[in-house]
C-alpha positions in Angstrom: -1.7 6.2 49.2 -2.7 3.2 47.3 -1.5 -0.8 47.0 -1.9 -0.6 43.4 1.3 0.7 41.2 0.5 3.9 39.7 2.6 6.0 37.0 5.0 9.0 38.5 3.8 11.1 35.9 0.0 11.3 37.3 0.9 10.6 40.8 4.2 13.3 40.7 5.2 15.3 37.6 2.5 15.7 34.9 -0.2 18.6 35.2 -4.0 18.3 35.8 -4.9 18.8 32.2 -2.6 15.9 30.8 -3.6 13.7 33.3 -7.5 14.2 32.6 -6.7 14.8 28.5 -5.0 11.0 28.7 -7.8 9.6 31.1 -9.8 6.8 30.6 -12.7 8.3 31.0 -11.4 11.5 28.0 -11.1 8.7 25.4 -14.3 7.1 25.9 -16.3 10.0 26.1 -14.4 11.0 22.9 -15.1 7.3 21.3 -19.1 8.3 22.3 -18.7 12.1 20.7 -17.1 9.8 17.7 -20.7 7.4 17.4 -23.0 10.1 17.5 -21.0 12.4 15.1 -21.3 9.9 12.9 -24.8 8.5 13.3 -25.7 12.1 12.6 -23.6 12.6 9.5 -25.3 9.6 8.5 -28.9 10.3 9.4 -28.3 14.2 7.2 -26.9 11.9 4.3 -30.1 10.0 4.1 -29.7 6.7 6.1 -32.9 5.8 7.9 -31.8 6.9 11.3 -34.1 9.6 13.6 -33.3 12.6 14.9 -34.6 11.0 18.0 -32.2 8.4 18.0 -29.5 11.0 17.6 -30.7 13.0 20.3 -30.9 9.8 22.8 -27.3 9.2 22.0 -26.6 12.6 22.8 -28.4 12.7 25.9 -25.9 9.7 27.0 -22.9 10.5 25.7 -21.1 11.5 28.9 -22.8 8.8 31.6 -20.7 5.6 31.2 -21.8 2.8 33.0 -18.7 1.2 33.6 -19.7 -1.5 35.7 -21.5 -2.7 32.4 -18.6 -2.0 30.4 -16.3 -4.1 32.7 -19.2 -7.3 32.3 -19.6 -6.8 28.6 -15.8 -7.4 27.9 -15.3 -10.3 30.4 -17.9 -11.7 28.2 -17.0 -11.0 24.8 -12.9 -10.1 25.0 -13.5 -7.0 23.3 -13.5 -3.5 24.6 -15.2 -1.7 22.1 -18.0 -3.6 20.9 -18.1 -3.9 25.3 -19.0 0.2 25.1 -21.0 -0.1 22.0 -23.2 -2.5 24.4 -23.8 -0.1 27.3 -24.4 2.8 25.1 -26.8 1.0 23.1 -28.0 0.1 26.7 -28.2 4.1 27.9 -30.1 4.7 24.9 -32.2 1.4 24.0 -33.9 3.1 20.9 -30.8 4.2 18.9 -28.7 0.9 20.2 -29.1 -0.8 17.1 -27.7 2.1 14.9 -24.8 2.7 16.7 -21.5 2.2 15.0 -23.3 1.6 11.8 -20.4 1.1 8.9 -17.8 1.1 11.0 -14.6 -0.8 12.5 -13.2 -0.2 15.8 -10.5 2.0 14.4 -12.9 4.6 13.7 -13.4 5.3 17.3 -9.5 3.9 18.7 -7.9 5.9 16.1 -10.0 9.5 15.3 -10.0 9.4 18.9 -6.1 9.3 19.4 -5.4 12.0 16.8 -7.9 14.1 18.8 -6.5 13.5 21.7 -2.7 14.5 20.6 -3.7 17.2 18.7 -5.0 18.7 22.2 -2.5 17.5 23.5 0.4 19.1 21.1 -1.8 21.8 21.3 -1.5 22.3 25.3 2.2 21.8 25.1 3.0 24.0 22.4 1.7 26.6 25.3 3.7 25.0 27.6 6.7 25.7 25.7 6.2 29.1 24.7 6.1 30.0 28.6 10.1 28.7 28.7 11.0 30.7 25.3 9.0 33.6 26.9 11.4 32.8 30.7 14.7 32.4 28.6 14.0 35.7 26.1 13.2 37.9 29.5 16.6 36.3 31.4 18.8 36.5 27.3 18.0 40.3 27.8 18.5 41.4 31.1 21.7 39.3 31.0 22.3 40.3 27.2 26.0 42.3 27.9 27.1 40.9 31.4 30.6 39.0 30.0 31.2 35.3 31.6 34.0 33.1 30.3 33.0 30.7 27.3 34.0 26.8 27.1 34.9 24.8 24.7 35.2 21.3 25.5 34.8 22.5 29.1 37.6 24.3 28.8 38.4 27.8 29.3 37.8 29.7 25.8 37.3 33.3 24.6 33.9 35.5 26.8 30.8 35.3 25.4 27.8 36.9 27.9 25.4 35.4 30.3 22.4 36.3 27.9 23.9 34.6 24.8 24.2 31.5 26.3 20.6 31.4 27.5 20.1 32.8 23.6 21.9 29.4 22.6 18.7 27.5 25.1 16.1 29.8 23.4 17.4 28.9 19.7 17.0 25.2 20.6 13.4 25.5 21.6 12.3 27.8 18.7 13.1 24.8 16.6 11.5 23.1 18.7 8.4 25.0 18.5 9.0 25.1 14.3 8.7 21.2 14.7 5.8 21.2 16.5 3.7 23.3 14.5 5.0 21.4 11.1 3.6 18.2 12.8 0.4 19.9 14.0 -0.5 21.4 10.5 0.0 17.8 8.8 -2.3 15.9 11.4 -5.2 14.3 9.3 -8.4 13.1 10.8 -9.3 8.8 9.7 -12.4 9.2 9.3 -14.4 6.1 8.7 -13.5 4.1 6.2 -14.4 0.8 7.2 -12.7 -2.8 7.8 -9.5 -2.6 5.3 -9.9 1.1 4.3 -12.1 0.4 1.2 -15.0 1.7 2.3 -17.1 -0.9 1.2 -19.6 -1.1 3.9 -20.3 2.6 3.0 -20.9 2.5 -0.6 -23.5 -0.5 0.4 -25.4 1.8 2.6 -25.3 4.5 0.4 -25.9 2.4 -2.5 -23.1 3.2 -4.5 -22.7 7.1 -4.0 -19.0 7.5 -3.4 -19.8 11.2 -2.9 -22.1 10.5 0.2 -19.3 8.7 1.9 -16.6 12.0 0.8 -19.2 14.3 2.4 -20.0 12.0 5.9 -16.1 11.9 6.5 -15.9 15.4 5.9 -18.5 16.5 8.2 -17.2 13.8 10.6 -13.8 15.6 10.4 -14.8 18.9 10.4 -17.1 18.7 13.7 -13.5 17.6 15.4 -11.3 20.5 14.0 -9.7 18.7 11.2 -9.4 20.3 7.9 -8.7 16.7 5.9 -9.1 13.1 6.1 -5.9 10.8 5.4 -5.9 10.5 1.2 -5.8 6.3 1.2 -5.6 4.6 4.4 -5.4 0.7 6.0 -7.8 -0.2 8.7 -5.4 2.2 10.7 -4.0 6.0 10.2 -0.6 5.5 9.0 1.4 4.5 12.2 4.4 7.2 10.6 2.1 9.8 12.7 3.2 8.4 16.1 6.8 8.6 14.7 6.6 12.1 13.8 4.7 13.2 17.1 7.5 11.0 19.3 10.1 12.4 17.6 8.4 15.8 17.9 8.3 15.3 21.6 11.9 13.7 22.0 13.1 17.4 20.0 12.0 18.8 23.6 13.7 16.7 25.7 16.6 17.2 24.0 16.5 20.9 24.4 15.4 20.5 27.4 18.7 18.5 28.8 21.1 20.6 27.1 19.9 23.3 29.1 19.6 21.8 32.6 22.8 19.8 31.7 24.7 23.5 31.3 22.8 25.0 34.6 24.3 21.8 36.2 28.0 22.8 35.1 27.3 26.2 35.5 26.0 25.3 39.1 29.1 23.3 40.2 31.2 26.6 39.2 28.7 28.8 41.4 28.0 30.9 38.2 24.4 30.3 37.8 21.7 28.1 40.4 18.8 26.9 39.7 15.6 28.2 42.2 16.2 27.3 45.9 13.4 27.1 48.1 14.0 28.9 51.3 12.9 25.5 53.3 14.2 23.4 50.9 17.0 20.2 51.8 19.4 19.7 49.4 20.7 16.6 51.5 19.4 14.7 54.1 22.9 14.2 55.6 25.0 17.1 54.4 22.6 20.2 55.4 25.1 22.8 53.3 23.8 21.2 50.5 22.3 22.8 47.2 21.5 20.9 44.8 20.5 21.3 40.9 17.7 18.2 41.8 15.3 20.6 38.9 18.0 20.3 36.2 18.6 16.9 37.3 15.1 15.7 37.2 14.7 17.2 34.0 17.7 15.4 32.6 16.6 12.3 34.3 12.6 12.7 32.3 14.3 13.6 29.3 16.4 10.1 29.3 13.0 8.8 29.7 11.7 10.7 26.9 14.2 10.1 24.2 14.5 6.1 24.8 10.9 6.3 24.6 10.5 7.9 21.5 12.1 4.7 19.8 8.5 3.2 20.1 6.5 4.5 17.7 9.6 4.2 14.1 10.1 0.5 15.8 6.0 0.3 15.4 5.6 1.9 12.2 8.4 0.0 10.6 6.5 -3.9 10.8 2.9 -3.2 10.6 1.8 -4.9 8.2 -0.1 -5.2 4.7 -3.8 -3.0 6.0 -3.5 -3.7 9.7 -2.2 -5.9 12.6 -2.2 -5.2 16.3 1.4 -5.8 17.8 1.2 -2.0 18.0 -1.9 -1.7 20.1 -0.2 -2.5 23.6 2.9 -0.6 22.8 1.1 2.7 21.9 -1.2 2.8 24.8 1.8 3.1 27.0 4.5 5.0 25.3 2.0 7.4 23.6 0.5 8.9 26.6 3.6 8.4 28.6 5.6 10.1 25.9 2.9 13.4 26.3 3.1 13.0 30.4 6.6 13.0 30.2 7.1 15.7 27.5 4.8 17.8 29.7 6.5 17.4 33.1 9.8 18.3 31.4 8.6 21.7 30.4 6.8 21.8 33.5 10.5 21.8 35.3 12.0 24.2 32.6 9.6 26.5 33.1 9.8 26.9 37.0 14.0 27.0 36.4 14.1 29.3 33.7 11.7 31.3 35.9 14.3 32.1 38.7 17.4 31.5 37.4 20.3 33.2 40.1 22.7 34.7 39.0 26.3 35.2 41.1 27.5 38.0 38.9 30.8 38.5 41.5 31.8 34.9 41.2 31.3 35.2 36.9 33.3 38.2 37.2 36.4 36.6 39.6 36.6 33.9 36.8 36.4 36.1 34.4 39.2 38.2 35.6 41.2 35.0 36.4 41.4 33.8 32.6 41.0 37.3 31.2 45.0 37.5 30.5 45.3 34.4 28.3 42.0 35.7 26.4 43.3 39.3 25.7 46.6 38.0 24.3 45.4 38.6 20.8 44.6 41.5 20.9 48.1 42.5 23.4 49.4 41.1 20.4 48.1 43.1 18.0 49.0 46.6 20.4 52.7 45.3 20.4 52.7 44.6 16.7 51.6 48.6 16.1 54.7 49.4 18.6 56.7 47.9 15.9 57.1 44.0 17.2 57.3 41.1 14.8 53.8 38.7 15.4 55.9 35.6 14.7 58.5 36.6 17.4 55.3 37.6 20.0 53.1 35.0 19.3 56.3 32.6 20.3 56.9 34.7 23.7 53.0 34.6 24.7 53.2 30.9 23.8 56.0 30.4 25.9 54.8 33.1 29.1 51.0 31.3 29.0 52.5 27.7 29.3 54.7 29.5 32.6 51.2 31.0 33.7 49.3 27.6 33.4 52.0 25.5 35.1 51.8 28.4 38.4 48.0 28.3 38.0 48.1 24.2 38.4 50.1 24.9 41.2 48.3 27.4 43.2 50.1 30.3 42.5 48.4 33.3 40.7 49.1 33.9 37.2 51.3 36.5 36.5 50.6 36.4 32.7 50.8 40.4 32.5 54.5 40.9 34.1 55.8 37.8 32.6 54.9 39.3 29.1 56.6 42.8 30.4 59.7 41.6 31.5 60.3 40.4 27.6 62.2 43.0 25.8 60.7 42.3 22.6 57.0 42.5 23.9 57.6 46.4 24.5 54.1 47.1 27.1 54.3 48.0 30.3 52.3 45.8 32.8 50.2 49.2 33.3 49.8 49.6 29.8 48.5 45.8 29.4 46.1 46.3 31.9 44.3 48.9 30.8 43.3 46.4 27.6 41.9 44.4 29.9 38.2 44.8 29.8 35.9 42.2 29.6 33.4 44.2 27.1 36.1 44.4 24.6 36.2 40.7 24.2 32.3 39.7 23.8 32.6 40.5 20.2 28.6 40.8 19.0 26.9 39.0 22.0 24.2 41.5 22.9 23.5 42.4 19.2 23.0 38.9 18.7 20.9 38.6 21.6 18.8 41.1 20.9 18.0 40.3 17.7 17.2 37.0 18.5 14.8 38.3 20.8 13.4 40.6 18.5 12.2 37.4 16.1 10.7 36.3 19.4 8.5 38.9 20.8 5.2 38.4 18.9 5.0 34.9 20.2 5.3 36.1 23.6 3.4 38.9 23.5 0.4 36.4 22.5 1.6 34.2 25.8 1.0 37.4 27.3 -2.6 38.4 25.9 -3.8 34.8 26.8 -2.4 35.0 30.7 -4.4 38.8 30.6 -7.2 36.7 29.7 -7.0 33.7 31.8 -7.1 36.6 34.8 -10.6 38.5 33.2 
């Protein structure tokens, strides 16, 4: 416990490794990577620094004297020229060749798109596992027949699996998104006060290709394949709004599908896991609860308000640079991975035991079955040599009967309503034996099974990473 507040998601929801990746302690080890990476591109492109005063940097770049860090900024209001300080106090003899060139973007910014690249990275994972979950439950429940809704209203059978193929579908574009935003991330680089460059082509005395080549190695040594084209003193605040948006795509998928296991809970069809000791109520013990699918709906809420951050950001920043977006991003961009994470954290432990109540799916599917097979009834009564107008008119009329009982308590009765008419020409018998669910599904399993078919290969990589995670 502690008097101090502290967020949900590292105190309740988000995992380990999204907790340390958005750490204070992650970015300014990544800000030190970021000075010596390019003290060394610097020193290999001719600048009088040493290899010594490289290696001295190195030697320090994970021992953060924090203390000093803390003094420094009380002093001089600003917190990266307050680490420059004590790591320029770690390593005395390079201190003076530290951030040489540079503006504080060059370690605030590089060091953000590192840090949600991982991060994109580690939850494109995450999400795989729930497409992997919902592709193993699509199958398995591929052919089992359970009444459709439209408008939450009884419609024509569709199956248990293509429903959860209808979750899967929304993730995969999901995951499409995802990987769009992670193969257009560009690396800053450092390109000085109002993204000229200027300092640099005074330290390299004019060689434009020197500073090219020092951004590129700077890039490189951090995974990135290119540096932003032009640039302000910032990377180009639209990336926040992609990622965001990228990350509200989730949640979105995410809530449909808890929002349906809710519904589909209330109707006993489907439950989410129940722990054996778990209390749905402290008051009503028969309680059970969907509290998963309702915390995931809950985060997702969270998630997509959230996501309105970074457009409102990137919409006023203006002319090269101005800092009304610095507070906002350094809560709802972490916050927006935290959260983003512990939703697929929740859709990964529900889509992983998922119950099933196949008796009370097939009582509701027996109850509406009648008013679904009229169609084809229909079509049976027009090949005895009925007129289709005529029928349509007395299966109108016997349905509207049927619903009216139903309302009332009583059963249905659809079937020997429809034989006492003359013109309909079936026995009750005879209508009966139309009546199975299978016939009604249409292409459900094919479509299922193809879907999961486009699918395998990416879990079959989850798979050969989790053999290798056990090695």
């Amino acid at each position: 416990m502690t008097d101090q507040y502290e967020s949900p998601f590292s105190s309740r929801y988000a995992s380990p490794y999204m907790r340390e990746l958005f750490s204070a302690n992650t970015r300014y080890r990544t800000w030190r990577k970021l000075w010596v990476a390019l003290a060394r591109a610097e020193m290999e492109l001719g600048l009088p620094i040493t290899p010594e005063q490289v290696s001295e940097l190195e030697a320090h770049e994970t021992e953060i004297d924090y203390d000093c860090v803390k003094q420094r900024e009380k002093e001089v209001r600003h917190d990266v020229m307050a680490h420059v300080y004590a790591f320029g106090k770690a390593a005395p003899s390079a201190a003076g060749i530290i951030h040489l060139g540079a503006t504080s973007c060059y370690v605030t910014d590089n060091a953000d798109l590192i840090l949600y690249r991982e991060g994109l990275l580690y939850l494109r994972g995450e999400l795989l596992k729930v497409i992997a979950n919902l592709a193993d439950f699509a199958q398995k429940y591929r052919a089992l027949p359970t009444l459709g809704y439209t408008h939450y209203q009884p419609a024509q059978l569709v199956t248990v699996g293509k429903r959860a193929a209808l979750w899967m579908q929304d993730f995969l574009a999901d995951l499409e998104e995802l990987d769009f935003v992670l193969s257009g991330l560009k690396f800053l680089g450092c390109r000085g006060t109002t993204g000229t460059e200027a300092s640099f082509l005074e330290l390299f005395e004019g060689d434009a290709g020197k500073i090219d080549e020092m951004n590129r190695r700077i890039a490189v040594q951090f995974g990135f394949d290119q540096c932003f084209a032009v640039c302000g003193q910032t990377y180009p605040r639209k990336v926040d709004s992609r990622i965001l948006n990228c990350l509200s795509s989730m949640a979105q998928s995410a809530y449909r599908m808890a929002n349906d296991i809710r519904l589909l809970q209330h109707d006993r069809q489907i439950e989410e896991p129940f722990e054996k000791n778990q209390i749905g109520s402290s008051a009503m013990a028969y309680k059970r609860n969907p509290m998963r699918s309702e915390r995931i709906c809950s985060l997702a809420r969270y998630l997509l308000a959230d996501a309105m951050n970074a457009p409102m950001t990137a919409s006023v920043q203006w002319l090269e640079r101005t800092l009304d977006d610095s507070a906002n991003r350094r809560i709802s961009m972490p916050e927006g991975f935290l959260c983003a994470d512990s939703i697929l954290r929740l859709a990964q432990n529900v889509t992983d035991g998922l119950q099933v109540n196949e008796k009370i799916i097939e009582k509701t599917v027996k109850e509406y079955l009648p008013f679904i097979a009229t169609e084809n009834l229909m079509m049976e009564a027009v090949k005895r040599g009925g007129d289709r107008q005529q029928l349509h008119e007395v299966i109108r009329q016997c349905s509207m009967e049927a619903t009216a009982r139903m309302k009332n308590g009583e059963p249905c009765g659809l079937l020997s309503s429809l034989a006492q008419r003359e013109e309909f020409g079936m026995t009750e018998e005879e209508m009966e034996a139309l009546l199975k669910p299978e016939l009604y599904t249409g292409r459900c399993a094919e479509q299922v099974e193809a879907l999961v078919r486009k699918v395998e290969p990416l879990i079959a990589h989850i798979c050969r990473e989790a053999a290798q995670i056990e090695l």
